[in-house]
Biopython code that builds the backbone (N, CA, C, O; Angstrom):
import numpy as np
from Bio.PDB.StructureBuilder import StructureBuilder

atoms = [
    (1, "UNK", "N", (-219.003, 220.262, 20.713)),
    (1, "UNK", "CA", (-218.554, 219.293, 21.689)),
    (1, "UNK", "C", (-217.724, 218.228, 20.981)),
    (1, "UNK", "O", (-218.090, 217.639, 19.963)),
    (2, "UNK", "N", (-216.765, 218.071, 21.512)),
    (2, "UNK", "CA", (-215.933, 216.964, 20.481)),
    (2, "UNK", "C", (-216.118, 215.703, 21.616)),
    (2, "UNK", "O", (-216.186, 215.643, 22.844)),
    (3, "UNK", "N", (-216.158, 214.747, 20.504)),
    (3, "UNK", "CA", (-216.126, 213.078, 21.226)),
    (3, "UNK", "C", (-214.790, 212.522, 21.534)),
    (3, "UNK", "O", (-213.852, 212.751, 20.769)),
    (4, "UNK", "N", (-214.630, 211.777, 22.647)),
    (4, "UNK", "CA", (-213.843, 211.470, 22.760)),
    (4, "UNK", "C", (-213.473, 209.808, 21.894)),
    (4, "UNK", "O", (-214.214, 209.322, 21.040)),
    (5, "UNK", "N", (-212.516, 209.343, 22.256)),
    (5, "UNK", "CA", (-212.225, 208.059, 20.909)),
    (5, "UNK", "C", (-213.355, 207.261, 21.627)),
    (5, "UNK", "O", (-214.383, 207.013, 20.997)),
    (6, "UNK", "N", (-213.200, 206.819, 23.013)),
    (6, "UNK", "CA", (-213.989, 205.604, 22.999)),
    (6, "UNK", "C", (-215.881, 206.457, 22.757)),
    (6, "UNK", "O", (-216.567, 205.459, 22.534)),
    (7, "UNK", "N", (-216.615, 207.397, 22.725)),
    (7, "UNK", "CA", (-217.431, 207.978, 22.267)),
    (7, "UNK", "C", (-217.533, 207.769, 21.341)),
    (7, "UNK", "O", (-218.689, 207.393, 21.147)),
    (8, "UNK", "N", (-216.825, 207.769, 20.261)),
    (8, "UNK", "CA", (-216.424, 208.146, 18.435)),
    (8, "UNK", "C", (-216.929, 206.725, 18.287)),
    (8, "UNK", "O", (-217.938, 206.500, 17.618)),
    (9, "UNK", "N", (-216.143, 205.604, 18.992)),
    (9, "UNK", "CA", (-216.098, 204.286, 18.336)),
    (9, "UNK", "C", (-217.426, 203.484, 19.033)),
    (9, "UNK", "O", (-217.930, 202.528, 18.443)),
    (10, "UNK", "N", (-218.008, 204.012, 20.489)),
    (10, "UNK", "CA", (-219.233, 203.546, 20.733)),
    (10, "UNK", "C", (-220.782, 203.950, 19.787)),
    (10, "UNK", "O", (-221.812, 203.287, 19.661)),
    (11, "UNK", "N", (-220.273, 205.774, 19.040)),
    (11, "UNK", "CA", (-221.254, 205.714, 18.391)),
    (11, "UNK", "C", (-221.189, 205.165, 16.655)),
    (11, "UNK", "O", (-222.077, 205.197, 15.804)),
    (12, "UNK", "N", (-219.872, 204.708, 16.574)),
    (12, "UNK", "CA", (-219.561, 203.931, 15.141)),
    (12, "UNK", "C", (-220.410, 202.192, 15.142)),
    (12, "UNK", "O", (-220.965, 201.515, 14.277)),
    (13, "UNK", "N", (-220.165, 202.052, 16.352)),
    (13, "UNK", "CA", (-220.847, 200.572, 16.800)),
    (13, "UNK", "C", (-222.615, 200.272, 16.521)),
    (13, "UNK", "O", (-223.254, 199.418, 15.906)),
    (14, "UNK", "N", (-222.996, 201.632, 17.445)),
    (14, "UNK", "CA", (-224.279, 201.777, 17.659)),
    (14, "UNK", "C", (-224.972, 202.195, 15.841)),
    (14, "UNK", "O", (-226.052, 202.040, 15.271)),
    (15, "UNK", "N", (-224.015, 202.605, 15.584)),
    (15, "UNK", "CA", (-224.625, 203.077, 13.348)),
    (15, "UNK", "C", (-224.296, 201.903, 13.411)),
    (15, "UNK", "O", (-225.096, 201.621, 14.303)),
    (16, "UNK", "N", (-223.727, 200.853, 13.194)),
    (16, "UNK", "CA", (-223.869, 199.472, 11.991)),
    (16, "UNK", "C", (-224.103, 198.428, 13.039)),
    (16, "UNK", "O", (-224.186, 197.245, 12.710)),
    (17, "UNK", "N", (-224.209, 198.800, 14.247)),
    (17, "UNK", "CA", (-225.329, 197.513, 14.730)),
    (17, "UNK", "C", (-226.713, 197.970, 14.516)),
    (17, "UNK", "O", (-227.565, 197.101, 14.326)),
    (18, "UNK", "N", (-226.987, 198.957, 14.518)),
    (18, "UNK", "CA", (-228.399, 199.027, 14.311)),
    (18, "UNK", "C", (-228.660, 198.898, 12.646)),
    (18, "UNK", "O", (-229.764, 198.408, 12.410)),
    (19, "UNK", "N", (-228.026, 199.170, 11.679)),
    (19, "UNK", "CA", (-228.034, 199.033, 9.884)),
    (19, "UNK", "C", (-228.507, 197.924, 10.306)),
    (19, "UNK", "O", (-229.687, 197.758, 10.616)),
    (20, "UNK", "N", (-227.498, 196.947, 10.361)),
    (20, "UNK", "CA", (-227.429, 195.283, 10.345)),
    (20, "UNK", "C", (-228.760, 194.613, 10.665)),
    (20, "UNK", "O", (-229.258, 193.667, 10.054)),
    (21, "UNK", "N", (-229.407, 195.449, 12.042)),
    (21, "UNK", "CA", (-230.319, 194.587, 12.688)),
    (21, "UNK", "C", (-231.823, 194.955, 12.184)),
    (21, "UNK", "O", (-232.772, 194.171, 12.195)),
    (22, "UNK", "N", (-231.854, 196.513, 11.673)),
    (22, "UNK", "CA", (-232.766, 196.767, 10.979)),
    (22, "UNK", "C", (-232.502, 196.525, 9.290)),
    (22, "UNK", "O", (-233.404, 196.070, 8.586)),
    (23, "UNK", "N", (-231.731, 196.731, 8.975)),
    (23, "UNK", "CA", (-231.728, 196.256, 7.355)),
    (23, "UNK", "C", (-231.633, 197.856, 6.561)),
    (23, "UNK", "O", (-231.439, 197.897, 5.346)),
    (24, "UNK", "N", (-231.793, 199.173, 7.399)),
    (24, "UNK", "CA", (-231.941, 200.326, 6.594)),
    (24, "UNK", "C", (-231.054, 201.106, 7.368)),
    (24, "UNK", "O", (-230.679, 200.818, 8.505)),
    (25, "UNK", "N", (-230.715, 202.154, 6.682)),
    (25, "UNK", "CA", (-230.020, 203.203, 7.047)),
    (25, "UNK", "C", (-230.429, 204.655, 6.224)),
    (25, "UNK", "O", (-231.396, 204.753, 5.469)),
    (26, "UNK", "N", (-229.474, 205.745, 6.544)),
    (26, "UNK", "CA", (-229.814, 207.550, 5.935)),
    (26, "UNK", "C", (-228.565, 207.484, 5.576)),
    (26, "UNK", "O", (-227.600, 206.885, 6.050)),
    (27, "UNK", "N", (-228.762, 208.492, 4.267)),
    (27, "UNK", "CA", (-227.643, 208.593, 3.875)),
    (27, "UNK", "C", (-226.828, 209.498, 4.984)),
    (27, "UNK", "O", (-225.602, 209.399, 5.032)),
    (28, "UNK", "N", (-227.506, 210.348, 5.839)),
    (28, "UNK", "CA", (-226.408, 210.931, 7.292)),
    (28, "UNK", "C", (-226.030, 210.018, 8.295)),
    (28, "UNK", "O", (-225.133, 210.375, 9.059)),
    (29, "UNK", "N", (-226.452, 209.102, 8.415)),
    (29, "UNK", "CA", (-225.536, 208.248, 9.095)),
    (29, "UNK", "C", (-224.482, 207.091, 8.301)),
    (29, "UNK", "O", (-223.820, 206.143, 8.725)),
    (30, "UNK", "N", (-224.720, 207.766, 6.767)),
    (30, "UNK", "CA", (-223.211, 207.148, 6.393)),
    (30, "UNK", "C", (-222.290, 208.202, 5.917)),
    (30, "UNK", "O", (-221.168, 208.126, 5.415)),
    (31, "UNK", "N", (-223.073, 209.234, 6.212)),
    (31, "UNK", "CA", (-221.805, 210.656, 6.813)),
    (31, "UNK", "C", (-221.198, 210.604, 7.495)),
    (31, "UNK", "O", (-219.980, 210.781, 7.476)),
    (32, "UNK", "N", (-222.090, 210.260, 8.566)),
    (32, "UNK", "CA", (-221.723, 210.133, 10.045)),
    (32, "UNK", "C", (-220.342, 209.153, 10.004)),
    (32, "UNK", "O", (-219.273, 209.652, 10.359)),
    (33, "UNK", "N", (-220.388, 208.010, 9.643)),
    (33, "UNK", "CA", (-219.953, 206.841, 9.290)),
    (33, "UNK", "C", (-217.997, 206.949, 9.105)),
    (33, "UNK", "O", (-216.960, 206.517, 9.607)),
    (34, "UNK", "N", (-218.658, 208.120, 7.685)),
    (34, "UNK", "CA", (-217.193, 208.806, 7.139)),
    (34, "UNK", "C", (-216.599, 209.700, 7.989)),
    (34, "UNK", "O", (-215.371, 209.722, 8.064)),
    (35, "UNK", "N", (-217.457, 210.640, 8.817)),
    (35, "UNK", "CA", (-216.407, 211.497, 9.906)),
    (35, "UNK", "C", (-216.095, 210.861, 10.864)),
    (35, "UNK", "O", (-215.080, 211.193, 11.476)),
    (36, "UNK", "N", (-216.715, 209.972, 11.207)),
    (36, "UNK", "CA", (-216.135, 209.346, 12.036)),
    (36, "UNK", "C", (-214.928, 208.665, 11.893)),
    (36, "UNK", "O", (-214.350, 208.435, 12.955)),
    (37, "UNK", "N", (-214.431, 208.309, 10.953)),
    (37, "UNK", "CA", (-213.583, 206.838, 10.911)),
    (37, "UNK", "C", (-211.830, 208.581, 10.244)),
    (37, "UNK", "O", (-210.629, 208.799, 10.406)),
    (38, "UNK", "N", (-212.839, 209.085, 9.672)),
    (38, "UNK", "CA", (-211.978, 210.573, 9.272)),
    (38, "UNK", "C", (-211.366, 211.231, 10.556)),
    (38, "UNK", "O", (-210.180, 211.525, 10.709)),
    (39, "UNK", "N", (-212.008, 211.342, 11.118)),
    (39, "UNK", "CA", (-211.661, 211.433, 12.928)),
    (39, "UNK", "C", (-210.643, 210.520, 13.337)),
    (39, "UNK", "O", (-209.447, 210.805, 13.383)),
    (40, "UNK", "N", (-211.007, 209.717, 13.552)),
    (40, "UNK", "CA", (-210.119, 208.995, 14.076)),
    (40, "UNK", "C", (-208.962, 208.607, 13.842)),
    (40, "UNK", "O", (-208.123, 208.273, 14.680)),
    (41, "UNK", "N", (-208.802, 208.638, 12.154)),
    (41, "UNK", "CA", (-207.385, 208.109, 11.404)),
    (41, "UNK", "C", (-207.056, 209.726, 11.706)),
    (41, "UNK", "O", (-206.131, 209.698, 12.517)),
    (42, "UNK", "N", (-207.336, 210.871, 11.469)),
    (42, "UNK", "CA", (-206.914, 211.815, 11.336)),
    (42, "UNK", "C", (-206.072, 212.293, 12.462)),
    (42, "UNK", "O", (-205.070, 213.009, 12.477)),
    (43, "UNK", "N", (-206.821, 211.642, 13.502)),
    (43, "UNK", "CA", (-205.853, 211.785, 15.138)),
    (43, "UNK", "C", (-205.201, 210.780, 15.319)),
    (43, "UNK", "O", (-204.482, 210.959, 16.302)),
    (44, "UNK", "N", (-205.047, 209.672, 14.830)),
    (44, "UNK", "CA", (-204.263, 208.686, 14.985)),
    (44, "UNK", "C", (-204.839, 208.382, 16.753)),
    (44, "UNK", "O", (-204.066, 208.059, 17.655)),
    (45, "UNK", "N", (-206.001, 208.535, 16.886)),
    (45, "UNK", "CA", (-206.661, 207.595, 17.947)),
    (45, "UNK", "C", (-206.765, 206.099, 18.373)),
    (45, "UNK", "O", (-207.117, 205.587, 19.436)),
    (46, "UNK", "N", (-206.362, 205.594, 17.253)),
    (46, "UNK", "CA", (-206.889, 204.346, 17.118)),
    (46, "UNK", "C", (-205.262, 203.479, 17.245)),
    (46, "UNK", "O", (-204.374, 203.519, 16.394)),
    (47, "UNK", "N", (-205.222, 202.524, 18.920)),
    (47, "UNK", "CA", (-204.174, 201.789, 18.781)),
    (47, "UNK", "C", (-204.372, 200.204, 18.603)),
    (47, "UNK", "O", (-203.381, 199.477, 18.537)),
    (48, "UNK", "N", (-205.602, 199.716, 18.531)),
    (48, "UNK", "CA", (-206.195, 198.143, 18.512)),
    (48, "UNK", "C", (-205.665, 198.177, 16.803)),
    (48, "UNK", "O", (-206.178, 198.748, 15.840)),
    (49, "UNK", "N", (-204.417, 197.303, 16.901)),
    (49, "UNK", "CA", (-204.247, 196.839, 15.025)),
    (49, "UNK", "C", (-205.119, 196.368, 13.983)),
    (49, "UNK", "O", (-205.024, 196.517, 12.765)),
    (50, "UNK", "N", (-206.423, 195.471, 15.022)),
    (50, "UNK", "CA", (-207.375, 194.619, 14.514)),
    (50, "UNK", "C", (-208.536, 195.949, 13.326)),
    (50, "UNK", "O", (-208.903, 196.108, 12.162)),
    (51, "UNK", "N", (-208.663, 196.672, 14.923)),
    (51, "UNK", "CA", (-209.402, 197.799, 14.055)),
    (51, "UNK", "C", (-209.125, 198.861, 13.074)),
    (51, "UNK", "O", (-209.734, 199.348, 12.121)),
    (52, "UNK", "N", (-207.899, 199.060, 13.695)),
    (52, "UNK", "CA", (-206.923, 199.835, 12.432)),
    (52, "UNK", "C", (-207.272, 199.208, 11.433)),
    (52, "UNK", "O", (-208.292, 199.641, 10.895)),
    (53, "UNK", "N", (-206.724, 198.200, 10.906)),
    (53, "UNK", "CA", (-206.587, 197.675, 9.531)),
    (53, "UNK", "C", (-208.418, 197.426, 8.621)),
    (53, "UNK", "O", (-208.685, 197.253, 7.432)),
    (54, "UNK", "N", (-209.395, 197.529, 9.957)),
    (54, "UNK", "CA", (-210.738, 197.523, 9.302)),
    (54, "UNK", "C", (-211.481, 199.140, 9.069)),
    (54, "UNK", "O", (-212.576, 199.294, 8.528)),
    (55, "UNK", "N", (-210.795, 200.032, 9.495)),
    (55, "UNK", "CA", (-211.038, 201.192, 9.326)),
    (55, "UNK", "C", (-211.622, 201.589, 7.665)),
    (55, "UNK", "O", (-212.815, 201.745, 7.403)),
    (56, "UNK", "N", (-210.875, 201.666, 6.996)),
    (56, "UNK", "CA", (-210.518, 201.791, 5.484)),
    (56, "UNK", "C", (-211.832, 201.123, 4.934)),
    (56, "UNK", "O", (-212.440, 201.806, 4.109)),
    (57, "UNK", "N", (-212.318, 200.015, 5.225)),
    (57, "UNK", "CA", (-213.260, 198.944, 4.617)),
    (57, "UNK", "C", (-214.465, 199.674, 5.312)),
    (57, "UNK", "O", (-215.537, 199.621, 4.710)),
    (58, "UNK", "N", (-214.415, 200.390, 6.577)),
    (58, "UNK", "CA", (-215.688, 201.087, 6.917)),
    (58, "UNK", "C", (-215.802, 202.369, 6.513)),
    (58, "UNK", "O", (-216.815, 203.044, 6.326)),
    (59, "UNK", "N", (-215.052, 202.545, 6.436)),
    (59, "UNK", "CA", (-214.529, 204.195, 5.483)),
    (59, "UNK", "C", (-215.797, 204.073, 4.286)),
    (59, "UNK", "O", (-216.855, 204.682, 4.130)),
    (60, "UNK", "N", (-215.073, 202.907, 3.502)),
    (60, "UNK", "CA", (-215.248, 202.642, 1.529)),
    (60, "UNK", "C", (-216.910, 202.179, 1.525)),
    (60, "UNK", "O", (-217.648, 202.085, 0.544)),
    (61, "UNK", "N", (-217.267, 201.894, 3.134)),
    (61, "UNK", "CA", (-218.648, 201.444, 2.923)),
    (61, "UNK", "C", (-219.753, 202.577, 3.077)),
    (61, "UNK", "O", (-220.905, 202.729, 2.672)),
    (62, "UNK", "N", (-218.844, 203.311, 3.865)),
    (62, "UNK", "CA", (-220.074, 204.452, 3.969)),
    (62, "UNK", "C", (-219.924, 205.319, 2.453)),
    (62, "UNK", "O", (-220.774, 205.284, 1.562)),
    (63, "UNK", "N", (-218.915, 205.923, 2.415)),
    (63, "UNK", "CA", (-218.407, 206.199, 0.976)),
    (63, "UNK", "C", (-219.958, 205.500, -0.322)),
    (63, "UNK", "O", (-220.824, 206.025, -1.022)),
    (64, "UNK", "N", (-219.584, 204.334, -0.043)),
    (64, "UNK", "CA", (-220.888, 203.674, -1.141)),
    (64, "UNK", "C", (-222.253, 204.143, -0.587)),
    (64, "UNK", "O", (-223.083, 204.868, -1.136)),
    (65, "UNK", "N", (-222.291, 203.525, 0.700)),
    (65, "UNK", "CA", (-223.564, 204.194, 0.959)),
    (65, "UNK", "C", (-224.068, 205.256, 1.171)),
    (65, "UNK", "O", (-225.105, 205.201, 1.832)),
    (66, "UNK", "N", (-223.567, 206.709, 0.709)),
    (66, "UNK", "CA", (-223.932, 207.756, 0.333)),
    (66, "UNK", "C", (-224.698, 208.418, -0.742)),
    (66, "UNK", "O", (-225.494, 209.347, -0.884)),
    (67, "UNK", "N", (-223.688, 206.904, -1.896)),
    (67, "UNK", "CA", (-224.483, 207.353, -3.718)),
    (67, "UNK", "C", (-225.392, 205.573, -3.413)),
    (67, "UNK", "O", (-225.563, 205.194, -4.572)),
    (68, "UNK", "N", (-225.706, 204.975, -2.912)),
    (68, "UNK", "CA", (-226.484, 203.844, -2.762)),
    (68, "UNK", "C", (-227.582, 203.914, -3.306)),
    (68, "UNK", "O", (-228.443, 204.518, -2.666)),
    (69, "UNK", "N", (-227.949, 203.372, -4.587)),
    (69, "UNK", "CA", (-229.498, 203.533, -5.119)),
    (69, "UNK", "C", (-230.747, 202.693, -3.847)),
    (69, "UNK", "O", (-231.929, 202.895, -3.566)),
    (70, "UNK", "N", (-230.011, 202.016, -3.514)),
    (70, "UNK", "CA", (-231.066, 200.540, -2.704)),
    (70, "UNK", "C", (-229.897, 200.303, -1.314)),
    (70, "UNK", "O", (-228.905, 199.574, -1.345)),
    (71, "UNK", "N", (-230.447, 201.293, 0.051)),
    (71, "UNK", "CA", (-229.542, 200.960, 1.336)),
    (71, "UNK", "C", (-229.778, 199.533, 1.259)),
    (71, "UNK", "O", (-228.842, 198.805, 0.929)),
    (72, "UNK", "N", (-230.927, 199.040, 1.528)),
    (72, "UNK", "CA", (-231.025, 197.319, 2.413)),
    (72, "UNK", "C", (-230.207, 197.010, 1.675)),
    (72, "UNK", "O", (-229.156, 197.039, 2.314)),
    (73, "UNK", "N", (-229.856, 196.469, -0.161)),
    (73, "UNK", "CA", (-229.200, 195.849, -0.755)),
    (73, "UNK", "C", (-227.886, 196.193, -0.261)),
    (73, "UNK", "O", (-227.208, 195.264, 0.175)),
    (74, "UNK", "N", (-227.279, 197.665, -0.248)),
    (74, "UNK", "CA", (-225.976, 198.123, 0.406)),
    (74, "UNK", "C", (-225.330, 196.941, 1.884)),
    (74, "UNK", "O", (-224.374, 196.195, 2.097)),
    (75, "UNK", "N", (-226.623, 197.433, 2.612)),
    (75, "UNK", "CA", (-226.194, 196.893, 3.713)),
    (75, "UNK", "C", (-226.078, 195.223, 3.472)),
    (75, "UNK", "O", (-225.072, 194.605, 3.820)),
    (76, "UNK", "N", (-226.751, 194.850, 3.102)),
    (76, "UNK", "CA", (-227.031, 193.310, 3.220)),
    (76, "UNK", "C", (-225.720, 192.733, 2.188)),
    (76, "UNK", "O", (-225.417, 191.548, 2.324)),
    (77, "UNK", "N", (-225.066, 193.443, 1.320)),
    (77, "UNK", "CA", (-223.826, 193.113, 0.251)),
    (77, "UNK", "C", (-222.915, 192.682, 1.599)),
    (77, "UNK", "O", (-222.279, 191.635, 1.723)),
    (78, "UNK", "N", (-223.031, 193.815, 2.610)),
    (78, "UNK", "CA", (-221.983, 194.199, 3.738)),
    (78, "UNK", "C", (-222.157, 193.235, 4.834)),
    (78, "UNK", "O", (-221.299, 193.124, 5.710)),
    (79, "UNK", "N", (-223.288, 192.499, 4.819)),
    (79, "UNK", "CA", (-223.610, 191.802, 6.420)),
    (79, "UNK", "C", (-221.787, 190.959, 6.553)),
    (79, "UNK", "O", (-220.864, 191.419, 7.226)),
    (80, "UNK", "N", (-221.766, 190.431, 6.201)),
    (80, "UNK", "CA", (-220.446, 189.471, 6.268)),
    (80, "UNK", "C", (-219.069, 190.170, 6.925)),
    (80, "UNK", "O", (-218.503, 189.634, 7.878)),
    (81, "UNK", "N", (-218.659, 191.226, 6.416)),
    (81, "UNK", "CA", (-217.882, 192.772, 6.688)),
    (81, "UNK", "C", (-218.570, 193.067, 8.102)),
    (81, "UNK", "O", (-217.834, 193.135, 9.086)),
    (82, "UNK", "N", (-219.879, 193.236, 8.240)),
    (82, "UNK", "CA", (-220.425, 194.115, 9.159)),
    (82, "UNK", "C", (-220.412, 193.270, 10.545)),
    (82, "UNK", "O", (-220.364, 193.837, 11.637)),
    (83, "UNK", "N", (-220.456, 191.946, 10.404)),
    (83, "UNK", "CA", (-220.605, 191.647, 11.613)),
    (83, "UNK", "C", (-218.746, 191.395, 12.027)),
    (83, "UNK", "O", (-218.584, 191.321, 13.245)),
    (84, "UNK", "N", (-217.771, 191.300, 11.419)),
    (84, "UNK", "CA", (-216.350, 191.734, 11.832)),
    (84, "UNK", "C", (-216.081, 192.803, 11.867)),
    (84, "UNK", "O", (-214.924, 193.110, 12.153)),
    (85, "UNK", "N", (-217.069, 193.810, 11.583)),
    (85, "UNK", "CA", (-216.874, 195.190, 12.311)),
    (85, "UNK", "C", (-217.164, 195.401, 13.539)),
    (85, "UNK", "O", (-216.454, 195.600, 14.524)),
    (86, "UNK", "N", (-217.957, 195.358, 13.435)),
    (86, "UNK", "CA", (-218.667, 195.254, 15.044)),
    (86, "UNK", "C", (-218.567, 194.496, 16.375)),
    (86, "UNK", "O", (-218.893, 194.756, 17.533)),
    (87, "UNK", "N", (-217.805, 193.131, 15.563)),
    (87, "UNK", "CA", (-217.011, 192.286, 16.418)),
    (87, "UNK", "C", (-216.214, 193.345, 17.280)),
    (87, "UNK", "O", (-216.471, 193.737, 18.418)),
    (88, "UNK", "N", (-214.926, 193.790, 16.233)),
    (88, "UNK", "CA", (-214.207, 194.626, 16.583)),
    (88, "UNK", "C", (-214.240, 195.757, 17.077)),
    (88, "UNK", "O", (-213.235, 196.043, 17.728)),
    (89, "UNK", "N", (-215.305, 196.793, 16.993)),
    (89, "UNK", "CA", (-215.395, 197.934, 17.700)),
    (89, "UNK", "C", (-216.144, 197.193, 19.117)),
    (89, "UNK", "O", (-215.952, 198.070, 19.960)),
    (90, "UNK", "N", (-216.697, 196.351, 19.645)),
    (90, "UNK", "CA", (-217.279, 195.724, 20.775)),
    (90, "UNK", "C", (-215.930, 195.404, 21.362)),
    (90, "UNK", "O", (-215.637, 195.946, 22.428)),
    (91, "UNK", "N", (-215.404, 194.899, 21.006)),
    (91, "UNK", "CA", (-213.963, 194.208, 21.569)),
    (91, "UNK", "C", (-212.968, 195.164, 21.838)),
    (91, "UNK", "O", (-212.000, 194.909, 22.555)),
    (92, "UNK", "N", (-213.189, 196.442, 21.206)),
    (92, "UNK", "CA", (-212.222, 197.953, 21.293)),
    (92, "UNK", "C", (-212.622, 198.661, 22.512)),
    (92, "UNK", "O", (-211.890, 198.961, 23.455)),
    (93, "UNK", "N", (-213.764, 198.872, 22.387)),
    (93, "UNK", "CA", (-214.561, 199.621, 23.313)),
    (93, "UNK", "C", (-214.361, 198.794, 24.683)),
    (93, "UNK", "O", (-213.659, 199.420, 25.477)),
    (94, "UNK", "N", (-214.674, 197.909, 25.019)),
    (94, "UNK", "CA", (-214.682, 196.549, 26.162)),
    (94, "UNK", "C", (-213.142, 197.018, 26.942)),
    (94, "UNK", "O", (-213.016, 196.901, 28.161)),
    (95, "UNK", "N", (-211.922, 197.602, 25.985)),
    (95, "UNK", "CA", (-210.628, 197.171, 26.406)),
    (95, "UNK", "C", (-210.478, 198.067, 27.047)),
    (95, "UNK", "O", (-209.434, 198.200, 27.687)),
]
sb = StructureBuilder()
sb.init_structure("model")
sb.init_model(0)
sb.init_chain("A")
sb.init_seg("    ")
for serial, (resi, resn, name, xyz) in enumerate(atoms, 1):
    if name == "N":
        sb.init_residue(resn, " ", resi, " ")
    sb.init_atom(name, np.array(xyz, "f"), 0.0, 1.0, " ", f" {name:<3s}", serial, name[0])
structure = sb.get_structure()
């Protein structure tokens, strides 16, 4: 079943609002993380500039959090990043 973009980017939202609010994550949902954002640049889905340009930075985070010795520490490096992610996929999704 393939997702559609606003699917792709509601379940990109739902992975790092929930990291953030719980403090943990799997390393498959920072798979998840990477096909997703791989998806999307790959189709050139994505026309919000804001999120475009934060793509890459959610890319490089899941990327880390794959070889992550310590997720909470991962995530919590990221809170600052994470909550202008999520800004932005809320504000994508909304449009």
């Amino acid at each position: 079943m393939t997702l559609s973009v606003n699917n792709q980017l509601t379940l990109l939202y739902d992975i790092l609002d929930e990291q953030q609010a719980d403090c943990c994550g799997s390393v498959s949902e920072y798979e998840q993380i990477i096909r997703l954002v791989e998806s999307m640049v790959r189709n050139n889905s994505i026309t919000n500039e804001q999120l475009l340009s934060l793509l890459p930075d959610i890319y490089h985070y899941g990327r880390q959090g794959v070889s992550a010795q310590n997720l909470p520490d991962h995530i919590t490096a990221h809170k600052k990043n994470m909550d202008d992610w999520i800004n932005a996929l809320q504000q994508t999704t909304l449009e």
